[in-house]
C-alpha positions in Angstrom: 146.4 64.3 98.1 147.1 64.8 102.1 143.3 65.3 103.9 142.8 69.6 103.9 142.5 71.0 107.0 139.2 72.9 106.4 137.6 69.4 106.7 138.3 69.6 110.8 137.3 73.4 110.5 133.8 72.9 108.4 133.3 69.5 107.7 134.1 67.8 110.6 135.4 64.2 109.7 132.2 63.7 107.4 132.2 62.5 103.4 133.1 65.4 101.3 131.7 65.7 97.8 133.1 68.0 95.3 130.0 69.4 92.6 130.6 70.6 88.9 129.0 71.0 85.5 132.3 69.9 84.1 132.7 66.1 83.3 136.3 67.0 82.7 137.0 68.6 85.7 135.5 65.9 87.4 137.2 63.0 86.1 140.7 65.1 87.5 138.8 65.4 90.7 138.3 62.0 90.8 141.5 61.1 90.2 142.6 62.3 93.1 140.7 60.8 95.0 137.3 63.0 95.9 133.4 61.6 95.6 131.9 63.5 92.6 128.8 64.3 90.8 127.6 66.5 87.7 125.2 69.5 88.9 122.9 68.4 86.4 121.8 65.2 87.8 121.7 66.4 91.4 118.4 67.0 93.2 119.7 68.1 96.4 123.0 68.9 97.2 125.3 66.5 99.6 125.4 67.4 103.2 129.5 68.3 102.5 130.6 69.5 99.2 132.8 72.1 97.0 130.8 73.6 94.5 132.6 75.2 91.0 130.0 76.3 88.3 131.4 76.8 84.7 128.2 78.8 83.8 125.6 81.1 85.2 123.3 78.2 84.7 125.2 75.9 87.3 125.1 78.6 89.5 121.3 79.7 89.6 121.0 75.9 90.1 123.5 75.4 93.2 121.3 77.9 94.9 118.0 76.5 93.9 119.2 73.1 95.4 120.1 74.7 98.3 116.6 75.4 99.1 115.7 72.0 98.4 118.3 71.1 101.1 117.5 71.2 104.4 121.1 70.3 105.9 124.1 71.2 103.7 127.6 72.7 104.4 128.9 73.8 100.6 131.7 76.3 99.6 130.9 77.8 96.1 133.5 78.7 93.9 131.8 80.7 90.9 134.5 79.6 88.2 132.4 81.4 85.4 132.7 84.7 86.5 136.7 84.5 86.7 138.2 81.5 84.1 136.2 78.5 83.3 138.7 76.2 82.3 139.3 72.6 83.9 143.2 74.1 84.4 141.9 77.2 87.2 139.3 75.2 89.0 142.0 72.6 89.6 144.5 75.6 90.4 141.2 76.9 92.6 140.9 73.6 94.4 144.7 73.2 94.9 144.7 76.6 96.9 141.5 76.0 98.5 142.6 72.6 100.2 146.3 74.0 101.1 144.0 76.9 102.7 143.7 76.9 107.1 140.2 78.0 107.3 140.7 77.8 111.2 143.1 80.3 111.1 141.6 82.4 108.5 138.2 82.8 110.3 140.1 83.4 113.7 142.3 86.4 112.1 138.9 88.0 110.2 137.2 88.5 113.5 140.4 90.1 115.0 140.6 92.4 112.1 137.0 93.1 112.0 137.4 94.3 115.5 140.2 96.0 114.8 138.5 97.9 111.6 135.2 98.8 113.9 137.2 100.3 116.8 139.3 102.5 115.2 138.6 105.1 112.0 141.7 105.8 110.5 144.3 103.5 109.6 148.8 103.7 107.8 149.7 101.0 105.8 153.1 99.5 105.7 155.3 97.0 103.9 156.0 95.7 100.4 156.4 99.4 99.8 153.1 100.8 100.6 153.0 104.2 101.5 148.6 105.1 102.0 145.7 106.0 104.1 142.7 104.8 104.8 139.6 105.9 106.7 136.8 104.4 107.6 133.5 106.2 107.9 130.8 105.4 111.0 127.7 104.6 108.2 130.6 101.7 106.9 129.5 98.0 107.4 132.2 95.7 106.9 131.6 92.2 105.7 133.4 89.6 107.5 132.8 85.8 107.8 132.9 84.4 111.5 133.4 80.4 112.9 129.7 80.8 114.1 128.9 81.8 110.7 129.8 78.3 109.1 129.1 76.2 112.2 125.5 75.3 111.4 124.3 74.5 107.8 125.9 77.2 104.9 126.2 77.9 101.2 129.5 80.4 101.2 131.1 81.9 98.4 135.2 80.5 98.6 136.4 84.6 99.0 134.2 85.0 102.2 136.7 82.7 104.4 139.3 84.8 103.3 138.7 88.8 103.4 137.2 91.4 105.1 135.8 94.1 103.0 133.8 97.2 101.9 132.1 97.2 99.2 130.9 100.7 97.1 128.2 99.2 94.7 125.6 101.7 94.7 126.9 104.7 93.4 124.3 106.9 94.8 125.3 105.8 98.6 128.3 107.6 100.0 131.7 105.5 99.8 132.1 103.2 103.7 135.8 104.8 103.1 138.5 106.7 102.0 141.7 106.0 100.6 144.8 108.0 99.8 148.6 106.2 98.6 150.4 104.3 96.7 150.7 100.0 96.7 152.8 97.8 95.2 150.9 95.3 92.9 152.1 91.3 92.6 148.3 90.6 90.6 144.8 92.0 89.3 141.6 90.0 89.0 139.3 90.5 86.1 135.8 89.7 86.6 132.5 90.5 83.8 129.0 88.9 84.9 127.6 88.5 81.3 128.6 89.7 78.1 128.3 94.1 77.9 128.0 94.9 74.1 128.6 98.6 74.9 132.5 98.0 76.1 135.5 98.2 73.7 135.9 94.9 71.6 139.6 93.3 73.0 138.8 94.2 75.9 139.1 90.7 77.8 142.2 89.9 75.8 144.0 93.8 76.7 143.3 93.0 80.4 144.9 89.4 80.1 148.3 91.1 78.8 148.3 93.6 81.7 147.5 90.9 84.0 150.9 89.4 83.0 152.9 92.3 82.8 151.6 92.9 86.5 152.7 89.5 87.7 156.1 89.6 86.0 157.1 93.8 86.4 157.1 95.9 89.2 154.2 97.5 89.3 152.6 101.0 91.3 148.8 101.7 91.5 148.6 105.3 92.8 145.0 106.4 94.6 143.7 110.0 95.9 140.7 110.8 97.5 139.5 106.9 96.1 140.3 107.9 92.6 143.1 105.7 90.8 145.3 108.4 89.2 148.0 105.6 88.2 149.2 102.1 87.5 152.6 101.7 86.1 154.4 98.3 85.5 158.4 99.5 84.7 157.4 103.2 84.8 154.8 102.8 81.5 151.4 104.4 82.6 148.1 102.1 81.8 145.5 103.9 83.0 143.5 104.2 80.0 143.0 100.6 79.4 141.6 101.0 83.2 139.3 103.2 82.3 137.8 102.3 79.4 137.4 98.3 80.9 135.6 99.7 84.6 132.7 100.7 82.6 130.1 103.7 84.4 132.3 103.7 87.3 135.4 104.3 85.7 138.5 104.7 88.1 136.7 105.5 91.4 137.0 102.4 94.3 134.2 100.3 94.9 136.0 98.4 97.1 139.1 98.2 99.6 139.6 95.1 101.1 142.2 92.7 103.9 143.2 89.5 103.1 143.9 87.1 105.3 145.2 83.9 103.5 148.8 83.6 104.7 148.8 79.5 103.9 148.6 80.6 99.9 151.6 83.4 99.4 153.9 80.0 98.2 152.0 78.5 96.0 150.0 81.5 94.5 149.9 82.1 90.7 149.0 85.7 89.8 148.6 85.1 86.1 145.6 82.8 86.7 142.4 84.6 87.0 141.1 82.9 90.2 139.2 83.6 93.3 141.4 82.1 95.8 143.8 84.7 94.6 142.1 87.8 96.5 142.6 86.4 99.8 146.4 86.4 99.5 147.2 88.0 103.3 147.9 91.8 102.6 144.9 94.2 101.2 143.5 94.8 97.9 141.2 97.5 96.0 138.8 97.3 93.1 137.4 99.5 90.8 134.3 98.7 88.4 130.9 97.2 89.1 131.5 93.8 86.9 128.2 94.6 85.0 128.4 97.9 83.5 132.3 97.0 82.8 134.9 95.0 84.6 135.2 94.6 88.3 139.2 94.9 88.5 141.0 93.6 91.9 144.7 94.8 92.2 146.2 92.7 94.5 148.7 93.9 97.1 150.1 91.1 99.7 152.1 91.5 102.6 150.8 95.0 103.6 150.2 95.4 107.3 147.1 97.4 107.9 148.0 99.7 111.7 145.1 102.0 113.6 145.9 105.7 113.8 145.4 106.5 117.1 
């Protein structure tokens, strides 16, 4: 495997490590070549590594090393949440390493400026045809160079998105969007198990996850409420609904990606991270607790100021 350029942008030329709670994901790490070593039998994390938890108790635990750590650079990839299988992680890592991180940190902070000096904003290309405002209370998350030159413990999507994020339901919304996208992908995430949703739910979601990545498909918003999403004209906005849980089909996110290195390699039937940073923009419904957190997944839109 040819070096990744994201060890000049974070890692200088230093030893890289990659950390799991997978044996068998290690070994395949290995094989190619990387220092590894189970989560288990750490009691500090390297000074350089890649994280991927396959449970919430590998992920508690990265963060309790990290504070047993005084220097560490680490990008955490919470597998768990997404597809814990030794076949994503790898697909994970693949995309991670063919990622510039360089380049993706320099284009956040243009688009971060961009967002904060302007309020309302057209989309354009791959069909899109929306609105979006942004609303002075809004803070945008962004990841910046001086953010990751010192000592870090990142989550993989924060190189590769700006966002807002709605989580609170009793706070106003940071915006407001109005349109229609063209979908390549969704992302499915659940924290822990919710008795109170729909049994079939995670299997339901798989199948339209497929027909997304293989059919044309339209998600249609007003006012931040999804009122469609149609793969070959046939309407499945019920399935939405029931899977988002309390929040149902209001937006609790809108977000720009900025991963152009990925759009050749990208797989939108595999329920990974690294997919939400595909260069373009994406929205979410759900809280991921209540029900699903739901990212639909629109690349190669152009985001323009409204002046």
């Amino acid at each position: 495997m040819s070096e990744p350029n994201m060890i000049w942008t974070l890692f200088g030329q230093e030893e890289l490590s990659i950390i799991a709670d997978s044996e068998d994901f290690l070994r395949e790490c290995a094989l190619l070549g990387f220092n590894t070593a189970n989560i288990h039998e750490l009691e500090a994390l390297p000074k350089n590594s890649i994280i991927f938890s396959f449970s919430n108790d590998a992920a508690k635990m990265t963060f309790e090393l990290a504070k047993n750590t005084e220097h560490k650079k680490s990008v955490f990839c919470a597998t768990q949440v997404f597809e814990p299988t030794v076949t994503s992680a790898l697909y994970s890592l693949k995309l991670l390493l063919n990622s510039n991180f360089e380049h993706a940190l320099c284009t956040q902070r243009s688009v971060l400026h961009m967002l904060n000096s302007n309020e309302s904003f057209f989309l354009s290309g791959n069909d899109a045809d929306a609105q979006v405002s942004i609303f002075p209370h809004a803070q945008p998350y962004a990841l910046l160079s001086e953010d990751v030159s010192e000592d870090f413990v990142q989550s993989v999507a924060e190189f590769f998105e700006v966002h807002y994020a709605h989580m609170n339901p009793q706070e106003p919304c940071p915006f407001s969007f109005t349109g229609t996208l063209k979908i390549s992908g969704i992302l499915t995430v659940l924290r822990k198990p919710n008795p109170k949703l729909p049994e079939g739910l995670k299997s339901s979601l798989k199948w339209l996850s497929d027909k997304v990545s293989e059919e044309e498909t339209y998600l249609s918003i007003k006012n931040n409420n999804i009122t469609s999403l149609k793969t070959n004209n046939v309407e499945h906005i019920k399935l939405l609904d029931l899977a988002a849980g309390s929040r149902g089909l209001k937006l609790t996110e809108f977000a720009i990606g900025v991963n152009d290195a990925i759009a050749s390699t990208i797989d939108y039937k595999i329920n990974s991270q690294m997919n939400e940073g595909i260069a373009g923009v994406h929205l979410a419904i759900g809280d991921g607790s209540s029900g699903y957190h739901i990212d639909f997944l629109s690349p190669a839109v152009s985001v323009n100021p409204i002046h």
